[in-house]
PDB file of N, H, CA, C and O in Angstrom:
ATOM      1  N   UNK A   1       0.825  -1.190   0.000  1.00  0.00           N
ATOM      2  CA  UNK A   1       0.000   0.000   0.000  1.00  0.00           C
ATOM      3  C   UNK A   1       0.870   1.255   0.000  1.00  0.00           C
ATOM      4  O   UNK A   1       0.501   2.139  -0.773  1.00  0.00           O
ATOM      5  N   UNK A   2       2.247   1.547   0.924  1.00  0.00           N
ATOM      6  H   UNK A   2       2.547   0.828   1.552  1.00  0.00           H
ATOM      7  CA  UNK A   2       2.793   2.275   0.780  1.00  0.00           C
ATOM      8  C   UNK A   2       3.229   3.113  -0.518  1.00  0.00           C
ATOM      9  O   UNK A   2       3.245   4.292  -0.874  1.00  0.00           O
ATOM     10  N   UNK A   3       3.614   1.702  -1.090  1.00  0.00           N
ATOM     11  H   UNK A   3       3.600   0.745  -0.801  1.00  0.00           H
ATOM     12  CA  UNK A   3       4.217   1.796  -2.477  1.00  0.00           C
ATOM     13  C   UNK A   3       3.450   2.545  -3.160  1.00  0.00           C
ATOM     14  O   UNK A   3       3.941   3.559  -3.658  1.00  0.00           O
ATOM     15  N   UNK A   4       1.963   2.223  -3.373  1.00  0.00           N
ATOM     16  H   UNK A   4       1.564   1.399  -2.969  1.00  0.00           H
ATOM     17  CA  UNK A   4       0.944   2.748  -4.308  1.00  0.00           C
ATOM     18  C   UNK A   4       0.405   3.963  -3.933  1.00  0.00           C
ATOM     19  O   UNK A   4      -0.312   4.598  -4.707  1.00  0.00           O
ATOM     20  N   UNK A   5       0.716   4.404  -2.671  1.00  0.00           N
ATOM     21  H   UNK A   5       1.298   3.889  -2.042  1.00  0.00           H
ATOM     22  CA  UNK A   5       0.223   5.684  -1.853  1.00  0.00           C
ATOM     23  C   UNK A   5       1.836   6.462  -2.528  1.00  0.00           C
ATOM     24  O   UNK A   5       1.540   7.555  -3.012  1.00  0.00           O
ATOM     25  N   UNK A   6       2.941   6.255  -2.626  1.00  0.00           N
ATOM     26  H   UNK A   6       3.181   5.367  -2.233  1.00  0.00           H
ATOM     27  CA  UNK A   6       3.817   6.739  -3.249  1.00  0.00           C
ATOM     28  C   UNK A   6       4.038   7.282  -4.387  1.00  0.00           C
ATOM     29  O   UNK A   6       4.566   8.358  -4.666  1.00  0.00           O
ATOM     30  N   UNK A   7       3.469   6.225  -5.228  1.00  0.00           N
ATOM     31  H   UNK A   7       3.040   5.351  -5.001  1.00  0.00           H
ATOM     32  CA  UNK A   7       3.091   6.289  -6.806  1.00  0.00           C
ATOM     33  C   UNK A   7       2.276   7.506  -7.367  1.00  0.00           C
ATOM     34  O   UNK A   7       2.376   8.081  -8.451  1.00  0.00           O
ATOM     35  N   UNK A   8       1.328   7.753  -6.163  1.00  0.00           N
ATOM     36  H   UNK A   8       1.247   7.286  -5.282  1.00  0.00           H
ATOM     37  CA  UNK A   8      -0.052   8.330  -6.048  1.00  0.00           C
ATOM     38  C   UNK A   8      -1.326   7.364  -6.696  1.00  0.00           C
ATOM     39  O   UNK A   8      -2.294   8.065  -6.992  1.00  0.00           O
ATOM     40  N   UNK A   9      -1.462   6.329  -6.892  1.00  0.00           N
ATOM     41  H   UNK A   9      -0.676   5.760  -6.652  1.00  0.00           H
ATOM     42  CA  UNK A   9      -2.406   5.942  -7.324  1.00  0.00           C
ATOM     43  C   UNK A   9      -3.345   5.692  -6.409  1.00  0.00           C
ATOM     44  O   UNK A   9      -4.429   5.405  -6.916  1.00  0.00           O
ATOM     45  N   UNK A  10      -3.319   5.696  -5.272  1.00  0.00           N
ATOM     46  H   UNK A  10      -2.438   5.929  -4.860  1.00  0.00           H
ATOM     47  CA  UNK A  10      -4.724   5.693  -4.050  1.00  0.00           C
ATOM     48  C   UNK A  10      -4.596   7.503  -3.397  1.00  0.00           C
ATOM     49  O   UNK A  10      -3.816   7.828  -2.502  1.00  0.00           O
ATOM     50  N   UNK A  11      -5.284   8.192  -3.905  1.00  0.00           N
ATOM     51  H   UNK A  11      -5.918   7.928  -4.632  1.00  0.00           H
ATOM     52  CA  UNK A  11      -5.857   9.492  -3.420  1.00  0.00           C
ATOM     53  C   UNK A  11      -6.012   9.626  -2.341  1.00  0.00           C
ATOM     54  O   UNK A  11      -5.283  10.454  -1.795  1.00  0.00           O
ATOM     55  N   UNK A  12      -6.847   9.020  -1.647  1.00  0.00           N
ATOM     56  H   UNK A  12      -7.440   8.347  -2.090  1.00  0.00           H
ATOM     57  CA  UNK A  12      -7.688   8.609  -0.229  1.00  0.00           C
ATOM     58  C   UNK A  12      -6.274   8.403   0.634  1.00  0.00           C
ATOM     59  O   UNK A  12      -6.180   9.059   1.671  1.00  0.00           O
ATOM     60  N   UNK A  13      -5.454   7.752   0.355  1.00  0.00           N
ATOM     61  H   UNK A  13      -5.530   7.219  -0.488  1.00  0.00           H
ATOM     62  CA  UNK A  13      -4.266   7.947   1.496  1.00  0.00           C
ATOM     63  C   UNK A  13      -3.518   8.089   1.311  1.00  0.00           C
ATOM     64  O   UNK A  13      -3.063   7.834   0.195  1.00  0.00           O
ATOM     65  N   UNK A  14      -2.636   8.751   2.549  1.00  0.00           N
ATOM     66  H   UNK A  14      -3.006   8.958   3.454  1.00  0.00           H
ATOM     67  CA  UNK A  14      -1.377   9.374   2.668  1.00  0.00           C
ATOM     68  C   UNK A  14      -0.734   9.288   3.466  1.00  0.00           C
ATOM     69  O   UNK A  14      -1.311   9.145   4.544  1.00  0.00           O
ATOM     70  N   UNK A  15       1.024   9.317   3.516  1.00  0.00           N
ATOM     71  H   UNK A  15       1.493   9.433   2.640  1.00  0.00           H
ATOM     72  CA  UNK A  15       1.961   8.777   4.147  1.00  0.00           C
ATOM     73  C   UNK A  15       2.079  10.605   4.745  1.00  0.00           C
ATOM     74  O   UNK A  15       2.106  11.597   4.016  1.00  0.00           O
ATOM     75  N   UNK A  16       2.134  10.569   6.385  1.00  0.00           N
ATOM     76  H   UNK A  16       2.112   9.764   6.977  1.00  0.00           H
ATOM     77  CA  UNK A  16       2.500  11.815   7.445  1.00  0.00           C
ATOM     78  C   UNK A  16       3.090  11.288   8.370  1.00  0.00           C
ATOM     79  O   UNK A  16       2.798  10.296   9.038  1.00  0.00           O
ATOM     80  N   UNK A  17       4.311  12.263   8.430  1.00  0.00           N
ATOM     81  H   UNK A  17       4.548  13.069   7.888  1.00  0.00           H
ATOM     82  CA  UNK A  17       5.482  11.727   9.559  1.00  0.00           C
ATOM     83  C   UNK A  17       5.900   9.993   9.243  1.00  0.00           C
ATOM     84  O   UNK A  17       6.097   9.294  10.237  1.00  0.00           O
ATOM     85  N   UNK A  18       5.994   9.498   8.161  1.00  0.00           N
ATOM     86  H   UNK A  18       5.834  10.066   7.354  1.00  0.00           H
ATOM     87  CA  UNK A  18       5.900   7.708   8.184  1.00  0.00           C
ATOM     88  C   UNK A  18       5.118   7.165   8.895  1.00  0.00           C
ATOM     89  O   UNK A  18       5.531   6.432   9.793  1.00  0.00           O
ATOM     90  N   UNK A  19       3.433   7.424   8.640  1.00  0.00           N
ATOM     91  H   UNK A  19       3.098   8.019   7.910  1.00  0.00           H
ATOM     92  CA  UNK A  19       2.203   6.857   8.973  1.00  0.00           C
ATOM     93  C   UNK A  19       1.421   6.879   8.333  1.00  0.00           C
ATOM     94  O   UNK A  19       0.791   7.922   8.160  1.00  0.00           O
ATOM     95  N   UNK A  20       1.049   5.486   7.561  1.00  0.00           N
ATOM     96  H   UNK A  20       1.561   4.638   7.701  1.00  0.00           H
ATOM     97  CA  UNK A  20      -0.262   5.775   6.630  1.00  0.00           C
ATOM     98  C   UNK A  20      -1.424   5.848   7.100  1.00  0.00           C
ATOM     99  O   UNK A  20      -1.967   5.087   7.900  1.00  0.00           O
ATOM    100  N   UNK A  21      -1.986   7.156   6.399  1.00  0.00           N
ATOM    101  H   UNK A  21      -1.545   7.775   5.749  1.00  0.00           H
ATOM    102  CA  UNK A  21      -3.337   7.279   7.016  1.00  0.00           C
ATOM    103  C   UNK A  21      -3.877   7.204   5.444  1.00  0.00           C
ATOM    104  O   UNK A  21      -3.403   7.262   4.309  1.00  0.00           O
ATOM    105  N   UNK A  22      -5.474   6.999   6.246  1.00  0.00           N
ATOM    106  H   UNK A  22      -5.859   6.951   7.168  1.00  0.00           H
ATOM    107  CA  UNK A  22      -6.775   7.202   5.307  1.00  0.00           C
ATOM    108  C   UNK A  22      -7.516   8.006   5.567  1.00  0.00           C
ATOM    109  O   UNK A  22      -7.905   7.927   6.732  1.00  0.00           O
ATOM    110  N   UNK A  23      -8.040   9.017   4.843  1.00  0.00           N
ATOM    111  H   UNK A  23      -7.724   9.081   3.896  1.00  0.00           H
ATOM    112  CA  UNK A  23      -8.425  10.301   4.985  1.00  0.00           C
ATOM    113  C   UNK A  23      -8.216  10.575   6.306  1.00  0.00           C
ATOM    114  O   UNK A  23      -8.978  10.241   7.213  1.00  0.00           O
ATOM    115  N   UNK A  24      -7.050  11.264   6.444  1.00  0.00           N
ATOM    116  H   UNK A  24      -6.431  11.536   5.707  1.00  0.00           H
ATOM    117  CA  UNK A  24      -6.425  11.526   7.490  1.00  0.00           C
ATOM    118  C   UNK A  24      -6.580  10.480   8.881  1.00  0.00           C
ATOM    119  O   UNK A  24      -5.801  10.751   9.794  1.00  0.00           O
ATOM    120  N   UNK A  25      -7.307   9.576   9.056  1.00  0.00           N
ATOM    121  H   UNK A  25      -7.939   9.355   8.314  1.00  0.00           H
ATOM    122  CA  UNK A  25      -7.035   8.889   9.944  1.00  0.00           C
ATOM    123  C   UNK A  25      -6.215   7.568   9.884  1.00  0.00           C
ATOM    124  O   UNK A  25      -5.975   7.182   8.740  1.00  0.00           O
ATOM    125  N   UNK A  26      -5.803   6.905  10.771  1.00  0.00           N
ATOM    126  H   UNK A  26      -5.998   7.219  11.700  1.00  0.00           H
ATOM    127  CA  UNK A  26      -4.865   6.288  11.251  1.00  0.00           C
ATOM    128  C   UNK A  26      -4.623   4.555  10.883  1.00  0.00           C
ATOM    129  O   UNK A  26      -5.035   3.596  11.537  1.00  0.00           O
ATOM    130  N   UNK A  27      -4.005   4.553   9.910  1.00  0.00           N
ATOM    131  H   UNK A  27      -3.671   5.332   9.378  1.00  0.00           H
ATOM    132  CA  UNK A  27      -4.261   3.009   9.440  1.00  0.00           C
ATOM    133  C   UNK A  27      -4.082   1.953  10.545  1.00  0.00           C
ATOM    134  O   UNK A  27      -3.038   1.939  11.199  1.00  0.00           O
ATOM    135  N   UNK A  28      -5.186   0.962  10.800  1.00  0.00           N
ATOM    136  H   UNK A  28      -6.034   0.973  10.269  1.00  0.00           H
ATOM    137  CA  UNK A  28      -4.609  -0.097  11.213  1.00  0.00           C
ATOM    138  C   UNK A  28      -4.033  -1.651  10.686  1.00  0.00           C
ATOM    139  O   UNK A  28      -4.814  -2.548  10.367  1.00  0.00           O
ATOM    140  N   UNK A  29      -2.933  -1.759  10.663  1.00  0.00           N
ATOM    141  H   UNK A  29      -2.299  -1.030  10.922  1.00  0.00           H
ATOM    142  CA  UNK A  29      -3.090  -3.431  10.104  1.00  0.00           C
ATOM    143  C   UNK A  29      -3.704  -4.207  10.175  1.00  0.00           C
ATOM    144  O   UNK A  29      -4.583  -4.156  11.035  1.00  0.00           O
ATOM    145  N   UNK A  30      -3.608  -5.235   9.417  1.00  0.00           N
ATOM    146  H   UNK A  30      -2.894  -5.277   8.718  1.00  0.00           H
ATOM    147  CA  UNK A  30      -4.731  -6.805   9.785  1.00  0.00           C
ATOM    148  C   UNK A  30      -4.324  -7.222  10.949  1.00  0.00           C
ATOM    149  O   UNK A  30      -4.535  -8.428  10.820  1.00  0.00           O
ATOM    150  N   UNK A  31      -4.056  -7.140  11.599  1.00  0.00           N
ATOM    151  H   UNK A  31      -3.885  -6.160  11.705  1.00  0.00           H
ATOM    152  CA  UNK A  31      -3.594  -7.713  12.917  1.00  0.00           C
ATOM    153  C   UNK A  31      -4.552  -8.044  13.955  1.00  0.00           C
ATOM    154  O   UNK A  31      -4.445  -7.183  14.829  1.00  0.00           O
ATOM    155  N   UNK A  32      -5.454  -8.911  14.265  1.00  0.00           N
ATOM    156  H   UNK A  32      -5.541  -9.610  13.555  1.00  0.00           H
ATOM    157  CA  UNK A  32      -6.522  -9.189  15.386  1.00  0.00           C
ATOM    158  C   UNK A  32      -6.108  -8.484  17.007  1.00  0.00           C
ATOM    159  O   UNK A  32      -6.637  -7.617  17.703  1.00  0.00           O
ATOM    160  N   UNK A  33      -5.124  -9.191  17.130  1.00  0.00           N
ATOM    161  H   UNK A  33      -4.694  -9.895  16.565  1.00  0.00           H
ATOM    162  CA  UNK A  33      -4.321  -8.792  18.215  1.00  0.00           C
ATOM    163  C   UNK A  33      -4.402  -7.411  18.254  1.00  0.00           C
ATOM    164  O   UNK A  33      -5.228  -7.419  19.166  1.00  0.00           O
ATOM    165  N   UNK A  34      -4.260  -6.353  18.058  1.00  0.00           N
ATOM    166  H   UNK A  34      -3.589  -6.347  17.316  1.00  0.00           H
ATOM    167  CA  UNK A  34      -3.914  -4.914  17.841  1.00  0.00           C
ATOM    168  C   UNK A  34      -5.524  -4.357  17.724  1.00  0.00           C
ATOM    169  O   UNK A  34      -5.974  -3.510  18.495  1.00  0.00           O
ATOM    170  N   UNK A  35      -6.246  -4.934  16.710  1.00  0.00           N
ATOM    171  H   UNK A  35      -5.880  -5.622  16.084  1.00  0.00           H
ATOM    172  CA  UNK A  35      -7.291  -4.172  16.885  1.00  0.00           C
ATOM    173  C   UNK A  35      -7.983  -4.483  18.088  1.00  0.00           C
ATOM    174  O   UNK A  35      -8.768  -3.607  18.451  1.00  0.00           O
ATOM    175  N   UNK A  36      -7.895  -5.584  18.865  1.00  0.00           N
ATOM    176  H   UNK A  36      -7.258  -6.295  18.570  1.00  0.00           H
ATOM    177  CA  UNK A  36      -8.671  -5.961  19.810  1.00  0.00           C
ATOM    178  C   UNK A  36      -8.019  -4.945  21.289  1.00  0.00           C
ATOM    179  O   UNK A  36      -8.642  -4.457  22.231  1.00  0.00           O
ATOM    180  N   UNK A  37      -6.845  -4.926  21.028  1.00  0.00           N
ATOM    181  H   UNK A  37      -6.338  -5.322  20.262  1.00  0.00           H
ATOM    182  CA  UNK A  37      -6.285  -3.904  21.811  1.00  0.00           C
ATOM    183  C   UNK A  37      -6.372  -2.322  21.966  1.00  0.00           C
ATOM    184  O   UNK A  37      -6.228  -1.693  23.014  1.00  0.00           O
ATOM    185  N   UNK A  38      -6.593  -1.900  20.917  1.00  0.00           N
ATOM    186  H   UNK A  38      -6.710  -2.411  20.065  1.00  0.00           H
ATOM    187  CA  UNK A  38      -7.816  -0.457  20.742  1.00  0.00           C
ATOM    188  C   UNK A  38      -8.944  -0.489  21.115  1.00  0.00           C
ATOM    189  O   UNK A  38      -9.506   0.370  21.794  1.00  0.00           O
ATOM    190  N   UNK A  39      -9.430  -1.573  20.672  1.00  0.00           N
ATOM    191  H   UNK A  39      -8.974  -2.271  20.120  1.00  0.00           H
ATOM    192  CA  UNK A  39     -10.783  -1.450  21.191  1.00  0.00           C
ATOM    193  C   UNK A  39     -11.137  -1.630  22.693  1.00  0.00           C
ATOM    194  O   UNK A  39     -12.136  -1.046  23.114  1.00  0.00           O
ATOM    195  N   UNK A  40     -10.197  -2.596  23.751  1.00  0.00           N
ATOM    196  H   UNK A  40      -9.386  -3.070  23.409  1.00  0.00           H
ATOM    197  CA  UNK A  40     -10.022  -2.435  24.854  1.00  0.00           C
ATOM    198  C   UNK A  40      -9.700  -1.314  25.142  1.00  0.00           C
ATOM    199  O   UNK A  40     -10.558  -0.782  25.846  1.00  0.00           O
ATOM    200  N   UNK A  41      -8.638  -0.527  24.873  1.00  0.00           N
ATOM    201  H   UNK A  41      -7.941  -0.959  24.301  1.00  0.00           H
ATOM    202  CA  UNK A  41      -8.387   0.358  25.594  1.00  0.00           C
ATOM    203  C   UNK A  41      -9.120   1.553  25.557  1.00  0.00           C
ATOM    204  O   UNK A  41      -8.833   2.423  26.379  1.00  0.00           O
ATOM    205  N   UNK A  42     -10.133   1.768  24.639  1.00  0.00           N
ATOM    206  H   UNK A  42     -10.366   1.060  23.972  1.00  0.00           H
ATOM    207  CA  UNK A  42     -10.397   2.602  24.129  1.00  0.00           C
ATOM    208  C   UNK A  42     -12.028   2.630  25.370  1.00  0.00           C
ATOM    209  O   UNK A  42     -12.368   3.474  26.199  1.00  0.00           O
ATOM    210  N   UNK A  43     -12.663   1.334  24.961  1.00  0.00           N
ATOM    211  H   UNK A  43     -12.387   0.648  24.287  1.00  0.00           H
ATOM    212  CA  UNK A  43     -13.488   0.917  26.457  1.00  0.00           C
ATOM    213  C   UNK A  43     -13.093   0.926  27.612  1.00  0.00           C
ATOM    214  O   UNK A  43     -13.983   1.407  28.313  1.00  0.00           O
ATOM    215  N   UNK A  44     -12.106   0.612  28.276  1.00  0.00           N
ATOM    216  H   UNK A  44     -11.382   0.221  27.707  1.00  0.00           H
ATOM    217  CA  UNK A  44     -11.156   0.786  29.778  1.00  0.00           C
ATOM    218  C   UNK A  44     -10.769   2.030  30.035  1.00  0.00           C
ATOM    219  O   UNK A  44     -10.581   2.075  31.251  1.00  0.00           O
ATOM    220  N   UNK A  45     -10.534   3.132  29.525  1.00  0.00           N
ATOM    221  H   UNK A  45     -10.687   3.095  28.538  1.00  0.00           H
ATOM    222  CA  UNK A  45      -9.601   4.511  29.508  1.00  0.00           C
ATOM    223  C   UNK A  45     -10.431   4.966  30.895  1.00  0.00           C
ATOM    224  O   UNK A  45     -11.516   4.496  31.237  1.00  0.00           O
ATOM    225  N   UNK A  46      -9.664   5.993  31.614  1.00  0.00           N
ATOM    226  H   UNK A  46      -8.783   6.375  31.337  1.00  0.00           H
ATOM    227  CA  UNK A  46      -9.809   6.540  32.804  1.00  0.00           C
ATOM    228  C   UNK A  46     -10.553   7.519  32.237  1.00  0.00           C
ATOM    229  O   UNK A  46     -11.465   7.838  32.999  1.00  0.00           O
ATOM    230  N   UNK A  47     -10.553   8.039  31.376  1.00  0.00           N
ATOM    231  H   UNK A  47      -9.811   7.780  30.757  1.00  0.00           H
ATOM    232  CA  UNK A  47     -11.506   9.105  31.071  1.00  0.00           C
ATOM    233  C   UNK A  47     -12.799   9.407  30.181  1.00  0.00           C
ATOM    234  O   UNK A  47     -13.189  10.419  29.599  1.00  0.00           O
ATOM    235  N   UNK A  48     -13.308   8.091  30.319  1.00  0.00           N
ATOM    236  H   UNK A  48     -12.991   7.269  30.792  1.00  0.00           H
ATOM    237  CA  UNK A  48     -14.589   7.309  29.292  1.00  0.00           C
ATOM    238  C   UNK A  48     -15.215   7.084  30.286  1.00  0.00           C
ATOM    239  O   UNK A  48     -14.649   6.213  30.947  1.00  0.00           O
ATOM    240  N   UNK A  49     -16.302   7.510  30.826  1.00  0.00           N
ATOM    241  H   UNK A  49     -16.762   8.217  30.289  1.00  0.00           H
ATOM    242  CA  UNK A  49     -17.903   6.889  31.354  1.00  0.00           C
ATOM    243  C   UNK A  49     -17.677   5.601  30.166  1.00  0.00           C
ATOM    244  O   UNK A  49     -16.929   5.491  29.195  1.00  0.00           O
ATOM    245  N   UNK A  50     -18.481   4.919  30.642  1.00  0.00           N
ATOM    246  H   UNK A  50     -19.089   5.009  31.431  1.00  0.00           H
ATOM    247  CA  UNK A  50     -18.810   3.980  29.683  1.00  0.00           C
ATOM    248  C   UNK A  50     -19.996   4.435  28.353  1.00  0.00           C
ATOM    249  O   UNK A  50     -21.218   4.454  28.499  1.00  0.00           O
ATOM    250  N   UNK A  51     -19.324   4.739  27.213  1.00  0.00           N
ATOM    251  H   UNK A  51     -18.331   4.724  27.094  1.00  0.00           H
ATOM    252  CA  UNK A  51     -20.109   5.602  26.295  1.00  0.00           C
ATOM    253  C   UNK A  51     -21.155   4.525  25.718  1.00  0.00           C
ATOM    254  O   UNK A  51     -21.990   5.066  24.992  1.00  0.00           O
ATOM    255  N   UNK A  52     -21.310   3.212  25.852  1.00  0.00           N
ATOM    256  H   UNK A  52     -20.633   2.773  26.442  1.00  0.00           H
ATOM    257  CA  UNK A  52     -22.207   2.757  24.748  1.00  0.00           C
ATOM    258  C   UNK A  52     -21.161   2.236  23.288  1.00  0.00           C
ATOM    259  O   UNK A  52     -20.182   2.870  22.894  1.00  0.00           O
ATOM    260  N   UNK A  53     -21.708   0.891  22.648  1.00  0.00           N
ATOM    261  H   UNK A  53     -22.504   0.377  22.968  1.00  0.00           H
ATOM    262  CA  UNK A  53     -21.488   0.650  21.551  1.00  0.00           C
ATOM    263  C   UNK A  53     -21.109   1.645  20.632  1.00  0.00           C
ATOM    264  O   UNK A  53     -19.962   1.974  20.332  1.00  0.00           O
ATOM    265  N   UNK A  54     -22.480   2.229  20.088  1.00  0.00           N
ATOM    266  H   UNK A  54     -23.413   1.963  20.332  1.00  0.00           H
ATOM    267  CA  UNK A  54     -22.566   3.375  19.364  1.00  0.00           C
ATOM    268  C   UNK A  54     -21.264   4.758  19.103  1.00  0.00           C
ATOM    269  O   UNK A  54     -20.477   4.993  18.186  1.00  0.00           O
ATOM    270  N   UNK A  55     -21.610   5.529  20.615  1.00  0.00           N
ATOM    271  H   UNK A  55     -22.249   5.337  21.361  1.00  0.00           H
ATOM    272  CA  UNK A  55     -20.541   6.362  20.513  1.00  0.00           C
ATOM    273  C   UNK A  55     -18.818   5.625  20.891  1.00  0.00           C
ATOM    274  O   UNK A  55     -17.776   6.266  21.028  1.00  0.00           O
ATOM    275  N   UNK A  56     -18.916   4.816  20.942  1.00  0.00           N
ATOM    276  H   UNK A  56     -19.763   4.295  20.831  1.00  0.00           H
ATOM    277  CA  UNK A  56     -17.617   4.122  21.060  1.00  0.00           C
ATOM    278  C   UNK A  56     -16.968   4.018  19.732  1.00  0.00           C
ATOM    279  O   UNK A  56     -15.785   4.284  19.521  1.00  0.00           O
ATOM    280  N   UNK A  57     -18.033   3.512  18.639  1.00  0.00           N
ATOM    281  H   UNK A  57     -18.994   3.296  18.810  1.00  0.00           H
ATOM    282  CA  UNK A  57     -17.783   3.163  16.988  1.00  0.00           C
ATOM    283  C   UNK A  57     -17.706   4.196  16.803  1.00  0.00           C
ATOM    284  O   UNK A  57     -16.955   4.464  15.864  1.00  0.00           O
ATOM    285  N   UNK A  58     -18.295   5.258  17.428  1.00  0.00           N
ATOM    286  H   UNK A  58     -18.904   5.040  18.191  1.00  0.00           H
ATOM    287  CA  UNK A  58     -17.878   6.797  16.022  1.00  0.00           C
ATOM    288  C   UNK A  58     -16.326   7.488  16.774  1.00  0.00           C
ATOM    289  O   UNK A  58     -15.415   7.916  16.065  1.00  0.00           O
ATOM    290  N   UNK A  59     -16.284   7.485  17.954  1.00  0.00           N
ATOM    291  H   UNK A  59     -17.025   7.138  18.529  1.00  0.00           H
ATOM    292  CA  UNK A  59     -15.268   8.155  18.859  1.00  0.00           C
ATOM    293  C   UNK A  59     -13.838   7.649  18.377  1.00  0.00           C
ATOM    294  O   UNK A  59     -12.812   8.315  18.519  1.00  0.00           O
ATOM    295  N   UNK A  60     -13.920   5.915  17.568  1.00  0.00           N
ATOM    296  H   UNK A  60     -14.754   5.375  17.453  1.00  0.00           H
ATOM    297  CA  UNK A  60     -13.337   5.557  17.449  1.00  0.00           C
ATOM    298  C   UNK A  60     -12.837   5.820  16.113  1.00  0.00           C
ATOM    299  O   UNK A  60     -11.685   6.031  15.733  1.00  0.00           O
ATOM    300  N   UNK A  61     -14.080   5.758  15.390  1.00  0.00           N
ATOM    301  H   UNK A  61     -15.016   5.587  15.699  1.00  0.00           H
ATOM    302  CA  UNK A  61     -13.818   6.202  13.724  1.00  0.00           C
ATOM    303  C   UNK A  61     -13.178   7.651  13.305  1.00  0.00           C
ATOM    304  O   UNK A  61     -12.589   7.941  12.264  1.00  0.00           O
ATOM    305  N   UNK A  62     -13.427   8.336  14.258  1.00  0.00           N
ATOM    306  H   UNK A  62     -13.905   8.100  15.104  1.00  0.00           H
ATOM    307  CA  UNK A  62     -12.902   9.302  14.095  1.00  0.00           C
ATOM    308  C   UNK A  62     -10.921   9.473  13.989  1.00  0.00           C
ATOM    309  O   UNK A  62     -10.284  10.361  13.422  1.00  0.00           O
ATOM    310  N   UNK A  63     -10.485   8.470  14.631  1.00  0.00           N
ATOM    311  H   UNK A  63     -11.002   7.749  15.091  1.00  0.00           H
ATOM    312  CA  UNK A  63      -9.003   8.121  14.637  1.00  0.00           C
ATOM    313  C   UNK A  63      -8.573   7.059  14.109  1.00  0.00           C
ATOM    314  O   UNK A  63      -7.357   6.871  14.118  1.00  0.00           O
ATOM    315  N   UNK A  64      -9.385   6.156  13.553  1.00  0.00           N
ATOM    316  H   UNK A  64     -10.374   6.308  13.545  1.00  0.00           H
ATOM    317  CA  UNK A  64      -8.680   4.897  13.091  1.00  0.00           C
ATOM    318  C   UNK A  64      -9.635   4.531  12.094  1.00  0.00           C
ATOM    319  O   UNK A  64     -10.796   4.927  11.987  1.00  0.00           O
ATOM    320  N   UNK A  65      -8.744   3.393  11.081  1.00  0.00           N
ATOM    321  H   UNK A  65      -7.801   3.071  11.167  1.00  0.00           H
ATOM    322  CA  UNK A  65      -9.554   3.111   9.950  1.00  0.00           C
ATOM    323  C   UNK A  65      -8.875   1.642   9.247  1.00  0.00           C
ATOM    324  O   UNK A  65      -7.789   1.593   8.670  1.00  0.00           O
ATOM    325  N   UNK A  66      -9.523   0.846   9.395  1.00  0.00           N
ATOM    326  H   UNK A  66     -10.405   0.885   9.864  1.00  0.00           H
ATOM    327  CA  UNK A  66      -9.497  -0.445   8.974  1.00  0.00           C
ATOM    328  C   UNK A  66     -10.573  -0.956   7.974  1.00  0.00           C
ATOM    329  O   UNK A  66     -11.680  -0.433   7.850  1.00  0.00           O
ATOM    330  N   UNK A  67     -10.021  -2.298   7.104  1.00  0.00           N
ATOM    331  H   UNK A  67      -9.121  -2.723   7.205  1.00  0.00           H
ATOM    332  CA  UNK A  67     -10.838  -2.723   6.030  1.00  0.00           C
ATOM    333  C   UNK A  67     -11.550  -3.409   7.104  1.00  0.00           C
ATOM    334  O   UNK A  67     -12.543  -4.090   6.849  1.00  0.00           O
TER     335      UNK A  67
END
């Protein structure tokens, strides 16, 4: 993906500071492990009431972006 984000042939993303993002947010790899670990932490944080499913998926979408 890098490569082709280099090339310019994917618009939609871009390499900042050596981090690919998608429209500006934050690529994650295929990695199970990793996403399951955002998503914990993201539910556990000291500074989250417990928001609900819902605003959890958008709070989250807002910084990260996976197929």
């Amino acid at each position: 993906m890098i490569k082709k984000v280099e090339e310019g042939s994917v618009p939609e993303f871009a390499i900042k500071d050596g981090i690919l993002k998608f429209r500006n947010r934050l690529c994650v790899s295929n990695d199970p492990e990793l996403r399951k670990e955002l998503l914990k932490e993201s539910h556990d944080s000291v500074i989250t009431t417990h928001p609900g499913s819902t605003k959890m998926y958008w709070d989250l979408k807002s910084h990260y972006w996976w197929s």
